[in-house]
C-alpha positions as CSV (number, residue, x, y, z in Angstrom):
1,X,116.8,59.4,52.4
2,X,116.6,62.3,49.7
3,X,118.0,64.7,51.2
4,X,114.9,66.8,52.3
5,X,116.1,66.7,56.0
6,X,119.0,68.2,55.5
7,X,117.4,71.0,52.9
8,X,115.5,71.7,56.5
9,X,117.9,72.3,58.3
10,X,120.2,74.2,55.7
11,X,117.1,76.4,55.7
12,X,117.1,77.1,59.5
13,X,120.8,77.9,59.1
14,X,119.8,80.4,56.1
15,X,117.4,82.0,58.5
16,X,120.1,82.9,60.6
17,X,121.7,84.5,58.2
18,X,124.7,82.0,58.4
19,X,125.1,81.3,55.1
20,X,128.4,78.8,55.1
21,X,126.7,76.3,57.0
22,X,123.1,76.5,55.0
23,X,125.1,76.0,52.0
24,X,127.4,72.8,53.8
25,X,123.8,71.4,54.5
26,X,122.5,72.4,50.9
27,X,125.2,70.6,49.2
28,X,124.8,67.2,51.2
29,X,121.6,67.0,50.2
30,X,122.7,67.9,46.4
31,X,124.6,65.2,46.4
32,X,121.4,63.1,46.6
33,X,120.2,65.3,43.8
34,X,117.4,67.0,45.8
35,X,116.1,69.7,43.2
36,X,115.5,71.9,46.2
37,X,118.9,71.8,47.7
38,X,119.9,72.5,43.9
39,X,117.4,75.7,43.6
40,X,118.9,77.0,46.8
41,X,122.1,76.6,46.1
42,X,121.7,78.8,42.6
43,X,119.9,80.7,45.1
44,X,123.3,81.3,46.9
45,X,125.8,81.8,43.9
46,X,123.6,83.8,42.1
47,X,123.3,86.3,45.2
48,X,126.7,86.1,46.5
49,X,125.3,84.7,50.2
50,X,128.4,82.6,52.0
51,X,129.9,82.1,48.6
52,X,131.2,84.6,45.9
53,X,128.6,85.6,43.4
54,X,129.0,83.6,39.8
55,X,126.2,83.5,38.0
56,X,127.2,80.9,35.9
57,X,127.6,78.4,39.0
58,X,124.2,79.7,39.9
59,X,122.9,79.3,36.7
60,X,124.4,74.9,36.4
61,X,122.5,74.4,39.5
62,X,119.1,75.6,38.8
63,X,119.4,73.5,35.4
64,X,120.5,70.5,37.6
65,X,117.2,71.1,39.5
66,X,115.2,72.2,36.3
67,X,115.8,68.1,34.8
68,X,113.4,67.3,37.7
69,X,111.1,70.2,36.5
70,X,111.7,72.3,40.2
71,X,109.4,75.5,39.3
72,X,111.4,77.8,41.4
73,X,114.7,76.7,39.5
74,X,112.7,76.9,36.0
75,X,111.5,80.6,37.0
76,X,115.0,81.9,38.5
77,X,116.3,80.4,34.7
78,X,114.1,82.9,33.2
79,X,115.1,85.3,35.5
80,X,118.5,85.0,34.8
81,X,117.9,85.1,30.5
82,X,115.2,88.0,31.0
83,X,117.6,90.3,32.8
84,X,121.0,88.8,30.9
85,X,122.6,87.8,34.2
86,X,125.9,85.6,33.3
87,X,124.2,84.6,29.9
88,X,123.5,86.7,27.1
89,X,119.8,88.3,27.5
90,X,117.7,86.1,25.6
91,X,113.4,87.3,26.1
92,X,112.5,84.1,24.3
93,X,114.1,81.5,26.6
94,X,112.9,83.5,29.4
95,X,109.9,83.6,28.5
96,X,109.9,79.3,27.9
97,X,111.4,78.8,31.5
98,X,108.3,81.2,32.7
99,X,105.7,78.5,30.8
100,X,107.2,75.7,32.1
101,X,106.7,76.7,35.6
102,X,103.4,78.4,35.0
103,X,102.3,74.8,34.1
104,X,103.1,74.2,37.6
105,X,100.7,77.7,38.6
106,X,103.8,79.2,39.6
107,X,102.6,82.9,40.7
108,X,105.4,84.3,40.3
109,X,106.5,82.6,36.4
110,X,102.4,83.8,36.1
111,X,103.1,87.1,36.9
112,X,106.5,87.4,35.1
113,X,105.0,86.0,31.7
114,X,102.4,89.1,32.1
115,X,105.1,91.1,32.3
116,X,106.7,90.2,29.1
117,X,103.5,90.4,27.2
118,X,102.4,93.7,28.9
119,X,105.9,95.2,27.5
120,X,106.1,93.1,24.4
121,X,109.5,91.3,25.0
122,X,110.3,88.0,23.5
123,X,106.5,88.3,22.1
124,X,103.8,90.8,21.0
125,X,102.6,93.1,23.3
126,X,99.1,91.9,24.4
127,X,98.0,93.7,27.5
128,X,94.7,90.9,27.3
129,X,97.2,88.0,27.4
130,X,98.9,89.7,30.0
131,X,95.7,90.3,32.3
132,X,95.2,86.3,31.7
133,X,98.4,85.4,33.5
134,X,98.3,88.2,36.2
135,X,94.8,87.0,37.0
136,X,96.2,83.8,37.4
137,X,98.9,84.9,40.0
138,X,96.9,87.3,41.7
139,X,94.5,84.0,42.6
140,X,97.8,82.8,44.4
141,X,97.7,86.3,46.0
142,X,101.0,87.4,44.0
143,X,101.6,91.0,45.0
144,X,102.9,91.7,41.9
145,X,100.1,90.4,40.2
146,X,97.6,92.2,42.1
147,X,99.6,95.5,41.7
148,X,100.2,94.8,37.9
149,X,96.3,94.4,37.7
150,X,95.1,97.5,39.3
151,X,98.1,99.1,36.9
152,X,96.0,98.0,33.9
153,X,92.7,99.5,35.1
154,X,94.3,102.6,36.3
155,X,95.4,103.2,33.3
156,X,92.8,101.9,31.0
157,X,95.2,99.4,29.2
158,X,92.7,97.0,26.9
159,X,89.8,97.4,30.0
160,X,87.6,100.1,30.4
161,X,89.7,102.6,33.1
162,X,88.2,101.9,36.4
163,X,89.9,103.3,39.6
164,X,87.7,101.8,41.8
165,X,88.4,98.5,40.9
166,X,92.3,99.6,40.5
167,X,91.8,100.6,43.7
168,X,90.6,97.5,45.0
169,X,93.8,95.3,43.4
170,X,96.2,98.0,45.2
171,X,94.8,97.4,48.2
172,X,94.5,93.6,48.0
173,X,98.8,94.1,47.0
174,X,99.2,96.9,50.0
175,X,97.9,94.1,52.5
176,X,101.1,91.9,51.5
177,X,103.0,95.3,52.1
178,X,103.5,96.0,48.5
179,X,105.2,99.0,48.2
180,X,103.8,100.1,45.1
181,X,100.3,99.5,45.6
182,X,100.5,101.5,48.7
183,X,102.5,104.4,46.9
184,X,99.3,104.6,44.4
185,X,97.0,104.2,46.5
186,X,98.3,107.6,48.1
187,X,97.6,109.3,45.4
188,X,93.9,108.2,44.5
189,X,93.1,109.0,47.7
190,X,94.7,112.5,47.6
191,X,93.0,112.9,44.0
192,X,89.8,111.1,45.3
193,X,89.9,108.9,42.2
194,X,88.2,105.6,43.1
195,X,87.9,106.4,46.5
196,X,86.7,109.7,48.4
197,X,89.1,112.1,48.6
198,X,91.1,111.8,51.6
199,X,94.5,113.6,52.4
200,X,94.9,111.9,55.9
201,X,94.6,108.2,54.6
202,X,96.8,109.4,51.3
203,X,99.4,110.5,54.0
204,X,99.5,106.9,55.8
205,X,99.6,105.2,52.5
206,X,102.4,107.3,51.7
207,X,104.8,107.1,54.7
208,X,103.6,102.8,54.7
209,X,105.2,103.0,51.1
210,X,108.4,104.7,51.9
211,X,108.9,103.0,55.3
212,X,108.8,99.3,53.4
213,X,110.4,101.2,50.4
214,X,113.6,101.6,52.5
215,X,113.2,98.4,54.9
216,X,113.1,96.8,51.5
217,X,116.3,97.6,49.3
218,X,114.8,97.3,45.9
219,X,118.2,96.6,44.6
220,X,118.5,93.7,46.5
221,X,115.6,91.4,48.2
222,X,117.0,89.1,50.2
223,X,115.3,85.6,48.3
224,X,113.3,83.3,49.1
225,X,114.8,79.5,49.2
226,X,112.9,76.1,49.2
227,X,111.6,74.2,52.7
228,X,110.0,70.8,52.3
229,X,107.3,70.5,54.4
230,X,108.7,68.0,57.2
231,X,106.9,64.9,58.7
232,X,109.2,65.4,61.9
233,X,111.4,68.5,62.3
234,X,114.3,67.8,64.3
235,X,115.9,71.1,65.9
236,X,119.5,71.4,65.1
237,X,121.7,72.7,67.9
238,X,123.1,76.7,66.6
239,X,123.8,79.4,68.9
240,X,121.3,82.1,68.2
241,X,122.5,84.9,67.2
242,X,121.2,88.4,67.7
243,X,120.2,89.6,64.6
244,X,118.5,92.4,63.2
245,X,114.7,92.1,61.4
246,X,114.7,90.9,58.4
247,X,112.5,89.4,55.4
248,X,110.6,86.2,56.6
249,X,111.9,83.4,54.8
250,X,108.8,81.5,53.3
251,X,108.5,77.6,51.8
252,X,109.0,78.6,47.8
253,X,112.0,81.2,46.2
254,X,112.8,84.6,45.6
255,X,110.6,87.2,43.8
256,X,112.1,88.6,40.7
257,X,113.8,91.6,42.6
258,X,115.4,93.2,39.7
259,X,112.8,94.5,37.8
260,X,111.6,96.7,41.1
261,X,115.1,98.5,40.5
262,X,114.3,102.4,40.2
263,X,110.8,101.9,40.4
264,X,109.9,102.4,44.1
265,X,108.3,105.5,44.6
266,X,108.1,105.9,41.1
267,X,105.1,104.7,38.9
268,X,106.5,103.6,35.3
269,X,104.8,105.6,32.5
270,X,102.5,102.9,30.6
271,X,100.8,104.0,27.2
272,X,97.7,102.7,26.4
């Protein structure tokens, strides 16, 4: 066995939000050095879920699960340097834990390396560079990526300024309820830029924006952990608890949360 059983059922565990057991499952299968059960369990430390929040615990697992070349552990490394999170901020490794996972296509190391070259940290600012590797996530329907796009025509940032195709990214973003998008594409409706002018539909995009702007504490998003896909999932025998909606938990890892801090309802003022 490697271990993947048991990640699957940790994961079921996590999904109830009972944290103590999905990390007693996550470590048995650690100890069979399972690179997801490794990724989660950063997952865990670094967000304080069933276990006090140490970063540096959080940070030795993912580079336990980073020797097998995991692309969630190599991104949430680069996480961790971009946004100096129990290591001293460091843009350069970041950015060489995003590479190594964007060799793996990793949409979300794809749309994080476009971010460090659209704000020229760690490297030169290079908004074409940067509209490589969001065009890379966006194929893998990264939200992010999509929104980040439609930034870069909005604002005419190296491409010719184009709302209607801005328009088009923020909606292909709005349709995986990104906040942002949605929040935009409020306003070129109510300025009819792109789009004909429409105060009704800028209202709807509006209230859809704050409604998953609050659902969605952008100082904390609850993360994403691993699932291997099973060949026979055997249900394990919990109580099910009555819990309040939350985020769907989805076969890969978190997206980088901490960058959305103070930017929901707020567009950040590029310069072209």
């Amino acid at each position: 066995m490697n271990g993947d059983e048991d990640v699957r059922l940790g994961a079921r565990y996590y999904e109830q939000r009972n944290y103590e057991r999905a990390r007693e499952y996550f470590e048995r299968a650690a100890e069979q050095n399972n690179s997801g059960a490794l990724c989660n369990l950063g997952i865990l430390y670094e967000n304080g879920l069933g276990v006090e929040r140490n970063y540096v615990r959080a940070r030795q697992y993912y580079e336990r699960a980073a020797e097998q070349n995991n692309s969630g552990a190599l991104c949430n490394l680069g996480i961790l340097y971009e946004n100096g999170l129990g290591v001293e901020r460091n843009y350069v490794r970041a950015r060489q834990y995003y590479e190594r996972a964007a060799e793996q296509n990793d949409g979300i190391a794809l749309n994080n390396l476009g971010d460090l070259y659209r704000d020229g940290l760690g490297v030169q600012l290079d908004y074409e560079t940067a509209r490589g590797y969001y065009e890379r996530a966006a194929e893998q329907n990264n939200s992010a990526a999509l929104y980040n796009l439609g930034v870069l025509y909005d604002y005419g940032l190296r491409v010719q300024r184009n709302f209607a195709i801005a328009s088009g990214y923020y909606e292909r973003a709005a349709e995986l309820n990104n906040s942002d998008a949605l929040f935009r594409l409020g306003i070129l409706y109510e300025n009819g830029l792109g789009v004909q002018q429409d105060y009704e539909i800028a209202r709807r995009y509006n209230e859809r924006a704050r409604a998953i702007a609050l659902e969605r504490n952008p100082f904390f998003r609850r993360p994403q952990i691993q699932v291997p896909q099973p060949q026979v999932l055997q249900q394990p025998q919990v109580e099910q608890p009555q819990l309040q909606p939350h985020t769907k938990i989805y076969g890969g890892y978190k997206q980088k949360y901490l960058k959305y801090k103070n930017k929901y309802l707020k567009l950040k003022n590029y310069k072209s």
